[in-house]
C-alpha positions as a Markdown table, in Angstrom:
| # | Residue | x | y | z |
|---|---|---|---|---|
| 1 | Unk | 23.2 | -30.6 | -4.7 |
| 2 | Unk | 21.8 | -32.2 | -1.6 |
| 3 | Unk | 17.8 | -31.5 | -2.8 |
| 4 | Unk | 18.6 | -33.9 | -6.5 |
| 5 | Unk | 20.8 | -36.3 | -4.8 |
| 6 | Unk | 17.6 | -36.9 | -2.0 |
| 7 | Unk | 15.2 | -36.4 | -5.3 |
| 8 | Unk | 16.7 | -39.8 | -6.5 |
| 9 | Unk | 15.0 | -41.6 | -3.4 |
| 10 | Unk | 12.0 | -42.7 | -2.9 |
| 11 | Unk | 9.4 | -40.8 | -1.4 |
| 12 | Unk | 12.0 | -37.7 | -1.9 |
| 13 | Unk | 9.6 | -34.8 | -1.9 |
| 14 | Unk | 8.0 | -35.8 | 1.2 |
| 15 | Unk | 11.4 | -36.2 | 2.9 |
| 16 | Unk | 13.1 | -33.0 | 1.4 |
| 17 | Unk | 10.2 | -30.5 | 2.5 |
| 18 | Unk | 10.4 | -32.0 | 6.1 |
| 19 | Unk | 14.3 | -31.3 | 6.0 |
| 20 | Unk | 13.3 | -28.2 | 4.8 |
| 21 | Unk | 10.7 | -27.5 | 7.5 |
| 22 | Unk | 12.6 | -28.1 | 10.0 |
| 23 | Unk | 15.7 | -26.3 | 8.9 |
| 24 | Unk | 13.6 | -23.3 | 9.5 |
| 25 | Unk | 11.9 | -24.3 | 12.9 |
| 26 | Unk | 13.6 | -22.5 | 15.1 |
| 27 | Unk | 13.0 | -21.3 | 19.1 |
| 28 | Unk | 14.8 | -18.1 | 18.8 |
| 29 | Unk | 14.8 | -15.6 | 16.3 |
| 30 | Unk | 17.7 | -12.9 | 15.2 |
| 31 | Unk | 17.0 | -9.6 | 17.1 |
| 32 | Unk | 16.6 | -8.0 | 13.8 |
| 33 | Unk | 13.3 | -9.5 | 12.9 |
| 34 | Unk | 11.9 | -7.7 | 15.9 |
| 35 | Unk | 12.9 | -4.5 | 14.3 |
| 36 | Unk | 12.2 | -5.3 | 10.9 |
| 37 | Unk | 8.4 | -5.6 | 12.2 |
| 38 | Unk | 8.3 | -2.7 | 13.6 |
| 39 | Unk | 9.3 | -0.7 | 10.6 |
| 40 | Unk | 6.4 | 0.5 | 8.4 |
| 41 | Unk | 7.1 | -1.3 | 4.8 |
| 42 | Unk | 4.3 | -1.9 | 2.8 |
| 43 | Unk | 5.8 | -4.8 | 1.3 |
| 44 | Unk | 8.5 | -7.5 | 2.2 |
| 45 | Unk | 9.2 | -10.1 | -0.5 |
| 46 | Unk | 10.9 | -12.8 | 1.1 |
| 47 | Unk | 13.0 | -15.6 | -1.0 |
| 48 | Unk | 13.0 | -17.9 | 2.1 |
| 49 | Unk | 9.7 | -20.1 | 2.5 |
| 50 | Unk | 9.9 | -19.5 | 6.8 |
| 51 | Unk | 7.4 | -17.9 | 8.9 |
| 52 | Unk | 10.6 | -16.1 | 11.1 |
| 53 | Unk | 8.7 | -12.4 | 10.4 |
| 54 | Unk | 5.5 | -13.5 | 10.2 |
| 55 | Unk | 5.9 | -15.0 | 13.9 |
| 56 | Unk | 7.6 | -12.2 | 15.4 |
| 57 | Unk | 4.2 | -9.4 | 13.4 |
| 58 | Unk | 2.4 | -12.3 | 15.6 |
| 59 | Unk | 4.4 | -12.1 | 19.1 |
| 60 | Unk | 4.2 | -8.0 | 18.8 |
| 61 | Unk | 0.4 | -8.2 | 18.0 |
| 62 | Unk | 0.8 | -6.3 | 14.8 |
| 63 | Unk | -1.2 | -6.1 | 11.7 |
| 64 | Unk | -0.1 | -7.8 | 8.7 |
| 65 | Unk | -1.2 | -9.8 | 6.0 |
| 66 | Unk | 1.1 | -13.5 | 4.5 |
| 67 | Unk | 0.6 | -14.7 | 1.5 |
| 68 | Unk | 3.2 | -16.7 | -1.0 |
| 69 | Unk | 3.6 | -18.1 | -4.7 |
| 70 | Unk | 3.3 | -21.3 | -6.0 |
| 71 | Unk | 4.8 | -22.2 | -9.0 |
| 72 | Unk | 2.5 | -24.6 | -10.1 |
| 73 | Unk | -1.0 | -22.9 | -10.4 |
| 74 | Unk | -1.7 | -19.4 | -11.5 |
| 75 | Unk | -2.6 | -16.8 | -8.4 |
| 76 | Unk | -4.1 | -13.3 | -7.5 |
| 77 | Unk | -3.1 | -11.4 | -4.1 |
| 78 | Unk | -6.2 | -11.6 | -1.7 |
| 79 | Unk | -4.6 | -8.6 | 0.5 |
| 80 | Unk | -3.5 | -4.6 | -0.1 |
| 81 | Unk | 0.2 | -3.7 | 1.1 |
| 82 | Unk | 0.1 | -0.8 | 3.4 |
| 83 | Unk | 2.2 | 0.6 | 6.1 |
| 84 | Unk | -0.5 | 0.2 | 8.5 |
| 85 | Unk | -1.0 | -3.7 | 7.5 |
| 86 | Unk | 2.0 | -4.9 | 5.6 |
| 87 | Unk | 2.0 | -8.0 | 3.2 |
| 88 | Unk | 4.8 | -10.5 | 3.8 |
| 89 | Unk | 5.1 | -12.4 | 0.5 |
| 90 | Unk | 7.3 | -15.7 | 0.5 |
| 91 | Unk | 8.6 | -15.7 | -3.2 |
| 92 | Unk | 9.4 | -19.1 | -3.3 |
| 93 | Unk | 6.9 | -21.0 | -1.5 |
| 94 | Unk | 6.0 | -21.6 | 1.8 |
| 95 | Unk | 6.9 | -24.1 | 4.4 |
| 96 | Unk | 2.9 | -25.3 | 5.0 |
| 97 | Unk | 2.3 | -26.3 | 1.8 |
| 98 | Unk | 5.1 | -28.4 | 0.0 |
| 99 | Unk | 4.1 | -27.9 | -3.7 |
| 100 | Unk | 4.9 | -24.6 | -3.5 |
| 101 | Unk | 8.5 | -25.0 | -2.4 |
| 102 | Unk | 11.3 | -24.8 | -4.7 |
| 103 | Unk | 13.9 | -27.2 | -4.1 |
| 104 | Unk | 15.5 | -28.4 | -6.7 |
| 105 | Unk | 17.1 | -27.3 | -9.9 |
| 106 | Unk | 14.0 | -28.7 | -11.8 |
| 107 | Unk | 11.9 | -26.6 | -9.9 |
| 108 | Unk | 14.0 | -23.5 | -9.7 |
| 109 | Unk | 14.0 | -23.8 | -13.7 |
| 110 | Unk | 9.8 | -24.1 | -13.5 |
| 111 | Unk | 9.8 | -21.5 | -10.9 |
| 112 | Unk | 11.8 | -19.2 | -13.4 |
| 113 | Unk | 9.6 | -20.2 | -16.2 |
| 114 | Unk | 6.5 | -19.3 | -14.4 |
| 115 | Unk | 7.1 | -16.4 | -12.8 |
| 116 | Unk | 8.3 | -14.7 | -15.7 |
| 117 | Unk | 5.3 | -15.8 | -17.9 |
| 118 | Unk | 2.5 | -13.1 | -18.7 |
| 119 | Unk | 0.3 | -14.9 | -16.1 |
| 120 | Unk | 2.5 | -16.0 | -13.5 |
| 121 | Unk | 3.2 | -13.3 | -11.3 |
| 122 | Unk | 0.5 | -12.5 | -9.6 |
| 123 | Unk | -1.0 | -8.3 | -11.4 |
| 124 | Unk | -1.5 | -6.5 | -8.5 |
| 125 | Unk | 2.0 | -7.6 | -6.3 |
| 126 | Unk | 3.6 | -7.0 | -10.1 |
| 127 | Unk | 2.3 | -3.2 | -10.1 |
| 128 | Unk | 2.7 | -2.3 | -6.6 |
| 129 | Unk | 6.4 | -3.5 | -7.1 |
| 130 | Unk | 6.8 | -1.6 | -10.1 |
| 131 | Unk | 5.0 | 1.6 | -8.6 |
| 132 | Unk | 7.9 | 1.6 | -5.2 |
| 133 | Unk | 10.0 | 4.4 | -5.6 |
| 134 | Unk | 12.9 | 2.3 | -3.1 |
| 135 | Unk | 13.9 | -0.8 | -3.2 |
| 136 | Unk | 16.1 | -2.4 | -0.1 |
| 137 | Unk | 17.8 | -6.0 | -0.7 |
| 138 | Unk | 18.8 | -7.1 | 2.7 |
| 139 | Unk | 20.6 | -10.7 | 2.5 |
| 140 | Unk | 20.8 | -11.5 | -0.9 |
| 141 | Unk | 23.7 | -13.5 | -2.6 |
| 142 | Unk | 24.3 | -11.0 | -5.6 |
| 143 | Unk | 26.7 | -13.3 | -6.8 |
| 144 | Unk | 23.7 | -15.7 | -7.7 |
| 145 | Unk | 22.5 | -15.1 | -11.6 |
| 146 | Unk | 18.4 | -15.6 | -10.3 |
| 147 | Unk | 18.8 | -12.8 | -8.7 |
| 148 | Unk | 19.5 | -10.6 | -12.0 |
| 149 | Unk | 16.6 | -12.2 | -13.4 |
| 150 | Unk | 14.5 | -11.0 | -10.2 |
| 151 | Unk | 15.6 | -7.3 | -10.4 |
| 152 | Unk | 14.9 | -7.3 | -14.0 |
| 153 | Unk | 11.1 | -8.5 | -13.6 |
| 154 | Unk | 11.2 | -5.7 | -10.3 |
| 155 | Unk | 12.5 | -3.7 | -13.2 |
| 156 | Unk | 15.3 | -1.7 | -10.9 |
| 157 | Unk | 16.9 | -1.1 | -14.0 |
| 158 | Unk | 14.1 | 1.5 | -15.2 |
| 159 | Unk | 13.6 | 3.4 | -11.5 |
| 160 | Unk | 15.6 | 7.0 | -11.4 |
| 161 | Unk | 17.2 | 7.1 | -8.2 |
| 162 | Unk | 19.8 | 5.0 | -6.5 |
| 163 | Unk | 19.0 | 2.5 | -3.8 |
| 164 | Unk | 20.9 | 1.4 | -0.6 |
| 165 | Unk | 21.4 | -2.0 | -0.3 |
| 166 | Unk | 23.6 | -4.0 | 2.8 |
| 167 | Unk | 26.2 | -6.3 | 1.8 |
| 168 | Unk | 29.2 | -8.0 | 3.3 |
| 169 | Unk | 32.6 | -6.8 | 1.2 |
| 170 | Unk | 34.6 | -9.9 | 1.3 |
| 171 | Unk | 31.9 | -11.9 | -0.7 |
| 172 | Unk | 31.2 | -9.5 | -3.6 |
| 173 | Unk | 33.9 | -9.1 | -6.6 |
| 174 | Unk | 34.6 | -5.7 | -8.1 |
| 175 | Unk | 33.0 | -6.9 | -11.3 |
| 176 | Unk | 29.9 | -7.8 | -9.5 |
| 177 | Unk | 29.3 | -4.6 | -7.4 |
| 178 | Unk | 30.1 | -2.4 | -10.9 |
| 179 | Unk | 27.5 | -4.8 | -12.6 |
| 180 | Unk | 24.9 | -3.7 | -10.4 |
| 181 | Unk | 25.8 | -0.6 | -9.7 |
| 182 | Unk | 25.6 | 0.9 | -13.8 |
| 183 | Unk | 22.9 | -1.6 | -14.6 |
| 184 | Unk | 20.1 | -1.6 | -11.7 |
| 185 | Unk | 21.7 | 1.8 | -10.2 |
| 186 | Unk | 22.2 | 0.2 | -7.2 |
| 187 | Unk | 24.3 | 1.8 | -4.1 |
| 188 | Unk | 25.9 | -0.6 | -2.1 |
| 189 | Unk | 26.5 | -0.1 | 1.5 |
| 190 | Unk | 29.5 | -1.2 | 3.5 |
| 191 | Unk | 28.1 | -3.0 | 6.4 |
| 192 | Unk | 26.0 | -6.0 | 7.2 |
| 193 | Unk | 22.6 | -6.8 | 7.5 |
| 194 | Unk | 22.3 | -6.6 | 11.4 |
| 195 | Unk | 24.2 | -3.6 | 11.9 |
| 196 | Unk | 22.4 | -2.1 | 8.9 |
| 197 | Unk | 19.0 | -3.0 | 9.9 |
| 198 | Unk | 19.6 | -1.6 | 13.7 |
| 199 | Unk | 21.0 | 2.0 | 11.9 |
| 200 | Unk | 17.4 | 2.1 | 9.9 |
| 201 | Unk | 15.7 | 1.0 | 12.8 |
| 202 | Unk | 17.3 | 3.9 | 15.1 |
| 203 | Unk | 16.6 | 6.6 | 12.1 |
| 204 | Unk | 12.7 | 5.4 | 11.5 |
| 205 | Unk | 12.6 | 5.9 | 15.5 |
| 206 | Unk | 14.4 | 9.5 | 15.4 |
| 207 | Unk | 11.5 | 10.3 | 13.0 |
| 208 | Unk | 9.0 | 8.7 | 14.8 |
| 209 | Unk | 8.1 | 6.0 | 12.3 |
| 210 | Unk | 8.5 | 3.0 | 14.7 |
């Protein structure tokens, strides 16, 4: 609401991706990014246009790869996804260039439009997405109907084993949770993202993964 009513200024776009810019400057960082990093994904699709993990792979001195979609013009990755040198991918633009930032309804429509035409997401993120056997959706509003449209082009529906997923209980409806549970075979877990992250974090170090 507060991205159209700025759209109707002058100069708006300019303005709006500075607000936006600096809503996600920040001098200190959750402590789960540091462990998120240090956990060998692959692939971490983002749906926020910050460099939060990118900056913390940067402070550890690990290997990884950033890349992001943009709406507007028709792309092809440029890096694998591995767990030795994963690919951060911002979904929905990325805070350096503003074109590529979604930030309006208008845009989130085009965004939609695009991304779910035969050329818009980008082949090779499409098949390594399709090829994960486990999906993990850490933070997401699944009260929010784009993200339905999301899991469908992931096609979670058509994978054959339950995932984990974190959410917070007093902001999902019964309805909701049994939506996702029979229809992307989802398994919700009872905690949040933090706590959540830190329990993965501890297992992946019990096993050695870290």
């Amino acid at each position: 609401q507060l991205a159209d009513h700025i759209s109707k200024e002058r100069g708006w776009r300019k303005l709006l991706s500075d607000m936006t810019t600096e809503a996600y400057h920040v001098d200190e960082y959750h402590p789960m990014y540091p462990q998120l990093a240090q956990i060998p994904f692959h692939l971490i699709i983002s749906t926020s246009p910050d460099h939060l993990l990118s900056n913390t792979y940067n402070e550890f001195g690990l290997p990884f790869n950033l890349e992001y979609f943009n709406y507007k013009e028709r792309q092809e990755l440029q890096n694998e996804a591995s767990a030795s040198e994963p690919l951060l991918y911002n979904l929905f633009g990325e805070t350096g260039d503003d074109d590529s930032l979604v930030l309006t309804f208008d845009s989130l429509f085009d965004f939609i439009f695009s991304i779910l035409s035969p050329k818009g997401f980008p082949l090779k993120l499409k098949e390594k997405v399709l090829a994960a056997s486990n999906f993990l959706y850490l933070g997401f509003d699944f009260e929010s109907w784009p993200l339905k449209i999301l899991m469908r082009l992931f096609e979670s529906h058509k994978k054959e084993i339950s995932y984990a997923y974190a959410w917070k209980e007093n902001t999902l409806r019964p309805t909701t949770k049994t939506f996702f549970e029979n229809n992307f075979k989802i398994d919700f877990v009872n905690d949040e993202v933090p706590a959540f992250i830190d329990e993965l974090f501890k297992r992946c170090q019990a096993e050695e993964l870290i």
